[in-house]
PAVO-159998 format. One record per residue (C-alpha): residue number from 1; chain; x, y, z. Coordinates in steps of 0.5 Angstrom, whole numbers, plus 2048, in hexadecimal, padded with zeros to 3 digits. Layout:
BEGIN
<pt k="NUM" c="A" xx="X" yy="Y" zz="Z"/>
...
This chain:
BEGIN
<pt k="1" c="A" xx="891" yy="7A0" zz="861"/>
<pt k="2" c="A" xx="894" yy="79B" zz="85D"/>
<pt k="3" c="A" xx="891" yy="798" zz="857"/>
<pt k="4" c="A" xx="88F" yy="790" zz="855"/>
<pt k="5" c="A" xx="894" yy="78F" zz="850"/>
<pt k="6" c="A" xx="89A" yy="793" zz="855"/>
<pt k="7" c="A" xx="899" yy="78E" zz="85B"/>
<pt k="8" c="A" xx="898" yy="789" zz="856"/>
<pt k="9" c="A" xx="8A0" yy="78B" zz="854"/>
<pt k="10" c="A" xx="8A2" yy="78C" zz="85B"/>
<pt k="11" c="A" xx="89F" yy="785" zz="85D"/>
<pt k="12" c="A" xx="8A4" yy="782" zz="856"/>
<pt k="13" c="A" xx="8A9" yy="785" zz="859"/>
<pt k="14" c="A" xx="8AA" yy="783" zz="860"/>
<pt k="15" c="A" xx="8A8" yy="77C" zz="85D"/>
<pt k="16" c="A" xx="8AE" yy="77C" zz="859"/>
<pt k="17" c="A" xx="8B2" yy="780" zz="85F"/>
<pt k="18" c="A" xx="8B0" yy="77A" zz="863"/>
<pt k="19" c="A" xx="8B2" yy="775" zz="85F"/>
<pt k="20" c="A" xx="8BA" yy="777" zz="85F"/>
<pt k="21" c="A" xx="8BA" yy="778" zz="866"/>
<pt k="22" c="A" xx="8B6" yy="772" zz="867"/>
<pt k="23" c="A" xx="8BC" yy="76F" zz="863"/>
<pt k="24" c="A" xx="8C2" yy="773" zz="866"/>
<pt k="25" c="A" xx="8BF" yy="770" zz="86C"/>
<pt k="26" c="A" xx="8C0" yy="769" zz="869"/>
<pt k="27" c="A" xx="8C7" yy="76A" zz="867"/>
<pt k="28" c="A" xx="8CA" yy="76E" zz="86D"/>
<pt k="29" c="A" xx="8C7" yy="767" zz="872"/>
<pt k="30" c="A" xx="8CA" yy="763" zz="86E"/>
<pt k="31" c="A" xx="8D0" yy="766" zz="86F"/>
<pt k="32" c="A" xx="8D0" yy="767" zz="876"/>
<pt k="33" c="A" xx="8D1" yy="75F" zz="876"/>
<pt k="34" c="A" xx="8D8" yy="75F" zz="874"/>
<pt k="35" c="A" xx="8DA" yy="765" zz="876"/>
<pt k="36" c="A" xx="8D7" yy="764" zz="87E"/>
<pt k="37" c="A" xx="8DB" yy="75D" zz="87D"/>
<pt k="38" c="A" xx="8E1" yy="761" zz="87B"/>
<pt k="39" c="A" xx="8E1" yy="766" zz="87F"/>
<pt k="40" c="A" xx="8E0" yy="760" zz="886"/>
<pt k="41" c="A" xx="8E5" yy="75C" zz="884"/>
<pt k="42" c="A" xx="8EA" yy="761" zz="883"/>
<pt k="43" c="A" xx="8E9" yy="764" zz="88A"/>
<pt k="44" c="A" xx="8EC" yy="75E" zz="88E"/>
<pt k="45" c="A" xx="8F2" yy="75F" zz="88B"/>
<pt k="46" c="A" xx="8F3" yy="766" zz="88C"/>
<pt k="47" c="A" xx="8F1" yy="766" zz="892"/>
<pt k="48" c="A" xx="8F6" yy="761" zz="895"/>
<pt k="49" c="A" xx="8FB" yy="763" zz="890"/>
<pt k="50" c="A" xx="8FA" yy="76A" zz="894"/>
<pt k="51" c="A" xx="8FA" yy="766" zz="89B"/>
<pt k="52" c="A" xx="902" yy="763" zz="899"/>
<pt k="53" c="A" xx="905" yy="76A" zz="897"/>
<pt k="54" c="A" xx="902" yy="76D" zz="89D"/>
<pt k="55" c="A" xx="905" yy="76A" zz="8A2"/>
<pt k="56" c="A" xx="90C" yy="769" zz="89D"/>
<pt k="57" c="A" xx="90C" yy="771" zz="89E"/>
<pt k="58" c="A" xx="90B" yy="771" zz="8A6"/>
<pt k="59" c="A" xx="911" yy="76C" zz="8A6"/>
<pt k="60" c="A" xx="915" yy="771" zz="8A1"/>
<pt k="61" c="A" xx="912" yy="777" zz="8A4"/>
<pt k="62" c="A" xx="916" yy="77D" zz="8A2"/>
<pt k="63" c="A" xx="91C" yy="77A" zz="8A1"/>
<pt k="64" c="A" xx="920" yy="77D" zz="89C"/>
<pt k="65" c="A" xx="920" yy="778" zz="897"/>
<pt k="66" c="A" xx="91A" yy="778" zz="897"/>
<pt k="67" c="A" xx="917" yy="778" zz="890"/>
<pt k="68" c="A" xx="914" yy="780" zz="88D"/>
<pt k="69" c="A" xx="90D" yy="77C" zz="88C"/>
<pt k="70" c="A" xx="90E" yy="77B" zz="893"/>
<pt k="71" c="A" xx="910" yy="781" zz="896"/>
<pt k="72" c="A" xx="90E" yy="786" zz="892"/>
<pt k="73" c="A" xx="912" yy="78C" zz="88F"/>
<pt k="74" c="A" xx="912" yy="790" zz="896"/>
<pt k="75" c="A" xx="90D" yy="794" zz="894"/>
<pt k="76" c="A" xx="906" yy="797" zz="893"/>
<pt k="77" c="A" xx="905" yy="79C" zz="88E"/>
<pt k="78" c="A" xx="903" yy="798" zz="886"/>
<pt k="79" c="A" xx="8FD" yy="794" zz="887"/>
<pt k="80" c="A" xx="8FB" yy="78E" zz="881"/>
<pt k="81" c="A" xx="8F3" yy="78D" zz="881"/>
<pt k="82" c="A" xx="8F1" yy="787" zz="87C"/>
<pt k="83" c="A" xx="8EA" yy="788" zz="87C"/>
<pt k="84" c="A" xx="8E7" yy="781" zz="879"/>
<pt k="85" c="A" xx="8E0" yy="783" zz="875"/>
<pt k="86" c="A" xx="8DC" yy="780" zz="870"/>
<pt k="87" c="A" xx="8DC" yy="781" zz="868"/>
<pt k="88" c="A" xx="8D6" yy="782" zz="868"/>
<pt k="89" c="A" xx="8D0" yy="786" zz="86B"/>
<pt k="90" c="A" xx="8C8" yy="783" zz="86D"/>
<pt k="91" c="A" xx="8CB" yy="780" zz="874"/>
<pt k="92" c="A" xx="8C8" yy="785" zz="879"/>
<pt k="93" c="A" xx="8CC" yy="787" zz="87D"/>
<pt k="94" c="A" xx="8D2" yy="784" zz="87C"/>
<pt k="95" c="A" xx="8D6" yy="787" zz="878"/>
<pt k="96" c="A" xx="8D4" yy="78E" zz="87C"/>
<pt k="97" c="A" xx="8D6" yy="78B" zz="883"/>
<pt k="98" c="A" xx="8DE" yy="789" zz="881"/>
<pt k="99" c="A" xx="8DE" yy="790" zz="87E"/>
<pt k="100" c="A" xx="8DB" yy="794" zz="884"/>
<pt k="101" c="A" xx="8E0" yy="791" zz="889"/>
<pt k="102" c="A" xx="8E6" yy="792" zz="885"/>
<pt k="103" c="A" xx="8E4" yy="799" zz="883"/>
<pt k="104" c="A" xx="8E4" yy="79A" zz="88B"/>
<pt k="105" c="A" xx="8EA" yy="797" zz="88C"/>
<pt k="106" c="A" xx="8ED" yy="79B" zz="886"/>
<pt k="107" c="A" xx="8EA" yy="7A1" zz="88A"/>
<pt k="108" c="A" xx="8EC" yy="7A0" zz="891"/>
<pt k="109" c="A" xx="8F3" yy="79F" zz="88E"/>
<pt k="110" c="A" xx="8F3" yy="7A5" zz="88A"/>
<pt k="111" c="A" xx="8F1" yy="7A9" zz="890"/>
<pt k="112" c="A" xx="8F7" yy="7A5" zz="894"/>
<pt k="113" c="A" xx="8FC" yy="7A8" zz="88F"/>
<pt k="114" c="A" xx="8FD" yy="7A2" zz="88C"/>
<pt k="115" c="A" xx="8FE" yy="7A0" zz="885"/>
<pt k="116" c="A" xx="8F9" yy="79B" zz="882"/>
<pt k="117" c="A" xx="8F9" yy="797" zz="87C"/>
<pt k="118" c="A" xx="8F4" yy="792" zz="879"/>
<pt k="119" c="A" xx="8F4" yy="78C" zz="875"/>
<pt k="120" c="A" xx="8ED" yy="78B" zz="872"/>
<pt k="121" c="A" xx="8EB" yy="783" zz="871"/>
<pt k="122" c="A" xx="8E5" yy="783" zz="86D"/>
<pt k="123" c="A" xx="8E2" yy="789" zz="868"/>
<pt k="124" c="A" xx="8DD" yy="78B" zz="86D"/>
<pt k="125" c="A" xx="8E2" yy="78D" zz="872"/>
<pt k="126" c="A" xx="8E5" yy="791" zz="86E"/>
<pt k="127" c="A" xx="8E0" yy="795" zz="86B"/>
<pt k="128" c="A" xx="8DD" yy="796" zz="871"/>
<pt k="129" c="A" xx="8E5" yy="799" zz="874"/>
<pt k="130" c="A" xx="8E8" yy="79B" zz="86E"/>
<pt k="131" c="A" xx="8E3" yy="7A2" zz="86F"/>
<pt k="132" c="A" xx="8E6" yy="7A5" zz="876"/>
<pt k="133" c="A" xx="8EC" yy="7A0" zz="875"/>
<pt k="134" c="A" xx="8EE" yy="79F" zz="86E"/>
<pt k="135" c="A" xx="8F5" yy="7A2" zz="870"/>
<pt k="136" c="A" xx="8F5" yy="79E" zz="875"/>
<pt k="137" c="A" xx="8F4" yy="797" zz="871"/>
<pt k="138" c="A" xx="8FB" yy="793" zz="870"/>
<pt k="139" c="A" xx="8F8" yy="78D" zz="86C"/>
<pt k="140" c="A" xx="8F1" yy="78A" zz="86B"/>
<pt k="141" c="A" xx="8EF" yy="783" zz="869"/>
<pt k="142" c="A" xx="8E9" yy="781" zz="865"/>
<pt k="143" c="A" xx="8E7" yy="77A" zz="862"/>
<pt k="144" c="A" xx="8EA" yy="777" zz="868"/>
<pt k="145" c="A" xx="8E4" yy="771" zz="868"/>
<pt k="146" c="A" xx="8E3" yy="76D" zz="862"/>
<pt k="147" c="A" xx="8DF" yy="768" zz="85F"/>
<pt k="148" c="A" xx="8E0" yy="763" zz="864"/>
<pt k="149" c="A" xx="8E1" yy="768" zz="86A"/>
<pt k="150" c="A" xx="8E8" yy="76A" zz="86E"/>
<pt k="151" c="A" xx="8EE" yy="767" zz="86D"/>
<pt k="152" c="A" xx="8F4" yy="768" zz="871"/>
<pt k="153" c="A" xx="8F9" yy="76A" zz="86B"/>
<pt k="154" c="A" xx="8F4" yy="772" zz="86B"/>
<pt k="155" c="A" xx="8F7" yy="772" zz="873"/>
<pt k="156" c="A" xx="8FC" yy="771" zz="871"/>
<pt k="157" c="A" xx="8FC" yy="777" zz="86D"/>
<pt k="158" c="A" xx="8FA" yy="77B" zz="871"/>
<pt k="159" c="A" xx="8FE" yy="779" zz="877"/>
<pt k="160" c="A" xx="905" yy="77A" zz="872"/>
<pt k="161" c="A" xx="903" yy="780" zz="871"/>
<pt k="162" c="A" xx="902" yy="781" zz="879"/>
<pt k="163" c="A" xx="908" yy="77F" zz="87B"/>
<pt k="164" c="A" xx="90C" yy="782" zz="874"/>
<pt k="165" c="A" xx="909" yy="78A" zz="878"/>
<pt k="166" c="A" xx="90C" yy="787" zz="87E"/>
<pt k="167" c="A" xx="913" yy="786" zz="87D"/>
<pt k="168" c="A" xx="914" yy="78C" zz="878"/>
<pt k="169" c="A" xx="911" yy="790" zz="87F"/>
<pt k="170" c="A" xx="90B" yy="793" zz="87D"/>
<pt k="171" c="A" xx="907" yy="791" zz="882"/>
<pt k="172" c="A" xx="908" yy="791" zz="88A"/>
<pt k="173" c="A" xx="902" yy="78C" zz="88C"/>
<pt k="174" c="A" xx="8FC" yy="789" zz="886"/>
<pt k="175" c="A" xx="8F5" yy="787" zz="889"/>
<pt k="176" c="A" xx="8F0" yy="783" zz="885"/>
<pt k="177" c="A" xx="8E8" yy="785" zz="884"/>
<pt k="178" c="A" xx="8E3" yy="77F" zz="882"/>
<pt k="179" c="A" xx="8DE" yy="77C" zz="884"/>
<pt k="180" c="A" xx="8DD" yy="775" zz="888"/>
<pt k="181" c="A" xx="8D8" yy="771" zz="887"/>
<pt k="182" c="A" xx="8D3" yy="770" zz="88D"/>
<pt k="183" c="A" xx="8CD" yy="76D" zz="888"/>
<pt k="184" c="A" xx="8C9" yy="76E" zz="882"/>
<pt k="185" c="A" xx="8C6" yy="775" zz="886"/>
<pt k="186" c="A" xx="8CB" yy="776" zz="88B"/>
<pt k="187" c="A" xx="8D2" yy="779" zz="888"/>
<pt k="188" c="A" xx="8D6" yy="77D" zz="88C"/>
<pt k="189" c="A" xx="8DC" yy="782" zz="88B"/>
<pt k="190" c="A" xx="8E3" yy="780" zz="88D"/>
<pt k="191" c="A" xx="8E9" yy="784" zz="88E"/>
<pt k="192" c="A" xx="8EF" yy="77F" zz="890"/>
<pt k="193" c="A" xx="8F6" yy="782" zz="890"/>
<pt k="194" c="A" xx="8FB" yy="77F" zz="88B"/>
<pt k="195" c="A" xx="902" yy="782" zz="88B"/>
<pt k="196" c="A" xx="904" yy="781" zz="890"/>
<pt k="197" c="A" xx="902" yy="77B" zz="893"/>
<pt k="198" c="A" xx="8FE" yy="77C" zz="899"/>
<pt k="199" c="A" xx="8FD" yy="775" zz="89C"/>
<pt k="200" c="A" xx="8F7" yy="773" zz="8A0"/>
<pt k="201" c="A" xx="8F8" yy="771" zz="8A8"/>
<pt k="202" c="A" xx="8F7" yy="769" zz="8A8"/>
<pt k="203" c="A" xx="8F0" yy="768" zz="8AC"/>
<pt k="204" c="A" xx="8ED" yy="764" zz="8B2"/>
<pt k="205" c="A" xx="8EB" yy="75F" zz="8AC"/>
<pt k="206" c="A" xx="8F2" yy="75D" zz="8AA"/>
<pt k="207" c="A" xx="8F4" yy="75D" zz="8B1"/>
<pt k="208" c="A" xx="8F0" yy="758" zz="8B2"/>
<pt k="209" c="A" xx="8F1" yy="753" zz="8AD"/>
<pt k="210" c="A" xx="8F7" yy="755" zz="8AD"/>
<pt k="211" c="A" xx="8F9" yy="757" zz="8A7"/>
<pt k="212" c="A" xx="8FD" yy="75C" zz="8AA"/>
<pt k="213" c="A" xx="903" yy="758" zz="8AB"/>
<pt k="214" c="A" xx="90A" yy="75A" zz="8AB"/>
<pt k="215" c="A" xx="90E" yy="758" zz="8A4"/>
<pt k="216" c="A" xx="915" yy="758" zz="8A2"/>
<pt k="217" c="A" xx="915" yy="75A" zz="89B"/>
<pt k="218" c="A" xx="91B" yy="758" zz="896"/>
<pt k="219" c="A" xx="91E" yy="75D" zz="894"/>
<pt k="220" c="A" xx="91C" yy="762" zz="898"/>
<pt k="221" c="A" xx="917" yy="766" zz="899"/>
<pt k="222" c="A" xx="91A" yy="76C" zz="895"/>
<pt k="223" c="A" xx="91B" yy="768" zz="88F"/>
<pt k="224" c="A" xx="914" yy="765" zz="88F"/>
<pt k="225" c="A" xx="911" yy="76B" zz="890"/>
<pt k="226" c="A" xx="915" yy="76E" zz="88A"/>
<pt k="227" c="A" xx="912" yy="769" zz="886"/>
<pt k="228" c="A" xx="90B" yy="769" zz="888"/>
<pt k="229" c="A" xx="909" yy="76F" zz="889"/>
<pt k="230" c="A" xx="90A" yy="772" zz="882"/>
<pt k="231" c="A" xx="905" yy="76C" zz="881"/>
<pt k="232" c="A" xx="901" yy="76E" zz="886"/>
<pt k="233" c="A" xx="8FF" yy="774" zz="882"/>
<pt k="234" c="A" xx="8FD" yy="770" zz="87D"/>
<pt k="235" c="A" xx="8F9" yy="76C" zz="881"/>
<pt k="236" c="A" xx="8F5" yy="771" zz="884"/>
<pt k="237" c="A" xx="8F3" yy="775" zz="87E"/>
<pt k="238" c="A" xx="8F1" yy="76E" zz="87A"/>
<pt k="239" c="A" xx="8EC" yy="76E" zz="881"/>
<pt k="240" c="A" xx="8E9" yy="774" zz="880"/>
<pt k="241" c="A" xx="8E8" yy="774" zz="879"/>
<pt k="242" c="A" xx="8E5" yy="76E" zz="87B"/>
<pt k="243" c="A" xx="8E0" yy="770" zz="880"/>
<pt k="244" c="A" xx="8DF" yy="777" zz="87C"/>
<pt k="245" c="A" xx="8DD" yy="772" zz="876"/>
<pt k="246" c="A" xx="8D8" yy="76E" zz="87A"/>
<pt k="247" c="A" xx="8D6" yy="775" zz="87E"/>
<pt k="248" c="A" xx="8D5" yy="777" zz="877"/>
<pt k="249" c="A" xx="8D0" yy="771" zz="874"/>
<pt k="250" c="A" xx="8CC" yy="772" zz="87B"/>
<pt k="251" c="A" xx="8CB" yy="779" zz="87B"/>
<pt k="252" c="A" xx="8C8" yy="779" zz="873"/>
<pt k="253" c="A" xx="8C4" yy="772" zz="875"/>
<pt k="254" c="A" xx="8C1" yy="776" zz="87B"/>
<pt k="255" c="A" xx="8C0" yy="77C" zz="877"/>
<pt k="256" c="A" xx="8BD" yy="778" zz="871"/>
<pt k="257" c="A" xx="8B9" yy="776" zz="874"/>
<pt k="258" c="A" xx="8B6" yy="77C" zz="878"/>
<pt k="259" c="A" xx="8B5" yy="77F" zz="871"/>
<pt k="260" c="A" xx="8B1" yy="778" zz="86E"/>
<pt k="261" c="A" xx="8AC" yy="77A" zz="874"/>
<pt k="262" c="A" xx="8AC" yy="781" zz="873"/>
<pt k="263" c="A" xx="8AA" yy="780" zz="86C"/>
<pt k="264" c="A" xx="8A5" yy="77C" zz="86D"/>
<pt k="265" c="A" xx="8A2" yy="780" zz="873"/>
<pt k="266" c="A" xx="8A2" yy="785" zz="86D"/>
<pt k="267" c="A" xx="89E" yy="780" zz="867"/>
<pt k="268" c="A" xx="899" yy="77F" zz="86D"/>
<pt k="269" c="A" xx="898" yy="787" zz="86E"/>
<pt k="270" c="A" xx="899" yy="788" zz="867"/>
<pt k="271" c="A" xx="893" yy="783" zz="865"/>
<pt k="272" c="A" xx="88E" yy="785" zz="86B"/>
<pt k="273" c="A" xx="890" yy="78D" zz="867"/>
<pt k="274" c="A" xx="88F" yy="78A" zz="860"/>
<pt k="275" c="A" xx="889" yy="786" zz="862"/>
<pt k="276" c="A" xx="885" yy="78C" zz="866"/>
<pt k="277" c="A" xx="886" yy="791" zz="860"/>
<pt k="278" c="A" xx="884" yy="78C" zz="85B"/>
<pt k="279" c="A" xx="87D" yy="78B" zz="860"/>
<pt k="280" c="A" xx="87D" yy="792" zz="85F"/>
<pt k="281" c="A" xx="87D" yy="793" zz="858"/>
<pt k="282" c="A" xx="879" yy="78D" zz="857"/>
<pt k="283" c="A" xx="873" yy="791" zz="85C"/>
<pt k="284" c="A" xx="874" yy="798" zz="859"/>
<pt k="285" c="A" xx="872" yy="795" zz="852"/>
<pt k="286" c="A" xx="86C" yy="791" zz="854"/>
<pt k="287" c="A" xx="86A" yy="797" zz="857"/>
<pt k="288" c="A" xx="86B" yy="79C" zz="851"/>
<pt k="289" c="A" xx="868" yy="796" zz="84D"/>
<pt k="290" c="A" xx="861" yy="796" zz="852"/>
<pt k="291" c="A" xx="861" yy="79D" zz="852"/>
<pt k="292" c="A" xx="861" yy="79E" zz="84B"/>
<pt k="293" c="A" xx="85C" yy="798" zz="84A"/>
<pt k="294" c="A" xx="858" yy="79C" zz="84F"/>
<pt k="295" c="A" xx="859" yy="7A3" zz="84C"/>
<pt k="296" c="A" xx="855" yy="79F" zz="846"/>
């Protein structure tokens, strides 16, 4: 059994554990806010951007001018996974969720014969990946968020590097790994294709309210697209790093927060144990005091 002055130690501790994660809580919701809004307002934009070039590539088809980012290379042997983690741990499962579907997805591709190659955006993923795939590992990417969050010139980066693989033909298809913000306690792992561009169909919603209009485009579609779709990869990766960020911020406020009722629960059992021994001890000595006295 524990004595006195070790629960009095273990209490002090978890007091003290409780009050960094109480802390860590604060700063993580303070965060969400901005990198929520960030992430919210960057999604109009992507989507629609998205929209347009989906239904520039039905027109041009496969026609042979159509752009390589288009058309691809015509095969299907070298995968590019970018995989967007955090730089640091206490988050849940956050980190464990992007990291398990990428390594099935590498796994599955392996199994089909196929090459796979990764990018790792955050140092978490790529401490994770680096113990089956470190030879794998084509780049990684560590620090991207800074003092005041996300910035476009980090997508950039990545993005340059992307499409740099690209055009040296290192790679045949590049899907990313992130996780989109749903809410605080909700985050969900999302693979979307990337290279080349897969364009979504236009739904029943746009069709009613008609924002699936016939445009005629100047220049023509194949040298929008030339021009837009190199964009569109920096777009989607800035989207991502985005929704990974507030992801991120969501999952470390929630487990924070579990952490702070956790400990606490802990003090209260700890409180009750210390109590009930000290009451112990304090009835030993009266009765050692009463049994001497009347052995007088």
């Amino acid at each position: 059994m524990a004595s006195l002055k070790d629960l009095r130690s273990r209490i002090a501790s978890v007091k003290s554990t409780r009050k960094i994660t109480s802390a860590m809580k604060m700063v993580a919701a303070s965060k969400l806010r901005r990198a929520q809004d960030a992430a919210e307002a960057a999604r109009p934009y992507a989507e629609r951007m998205g929209t347009m070039l989906g239904r520039l590539a039905t027109a041009v088809g496969s026609n042979e001018g159509a752009p390589k980012l288009l058309a691809g290379t015509g095969k299907d042997d070298v995968h590019l996974l970018v995989v967007f983690t955090a730089d640091r741990g206490l988050c849940g499962g956050f980190n464990a969720s992007i990291v398990k579907a990428a390594r099935l997805k590498a796994i599955a591709l392996k199994g089909e014969g196929k090459t796979v190659k990764i990018i790792c955006v955050g140092r978490k993923g790529s401490d994770a990946l680096k113990r089956e795939f470190g030879d794998n590992i084509v780049a990684r990417y560590t620090g991207i968020e800074g003092k005041k969050g996300i910035d476009f010139s980090s997508a950039t980066e990545v993005a340059d590097k992307v499409l740099a693989l690209y055009d040296e033909g290192e790679f045949d298809v590049c899907t990313i790994f992130y996780n989109k913000f749903v809410s605080a306690i909700s985050q969900v792992a999302t693979a979307q294709q990337l290279i080349p561009f897969a364009g979504e169909e236009v739904d029943g919603e746009e069709e009613a309210t008609g924002s699936s209009a016939v445009y005629d485009y100047e220049p023509s579609e194949e040298a929008i697209l030339a021009d837009l779709l190199p964009r569109n990869v920096g777009v989607q990766i800035f989207g991502a790093m985005l929704e990974s960020s507030a992801s991120e911020h969501g999952a470390r406020m929630s487990a924070m927060d579990n952490a702070t009722r956790n400990a606490g629960d802990m003090i209260d059992r700890l409180s009750i144990q210390y109590n009930r021994s000290r009451q112990a001890q304090i009835t030993n000595e009266l009765i050692e005091i009463i049994s001497g006295a009347e052995a007088l």
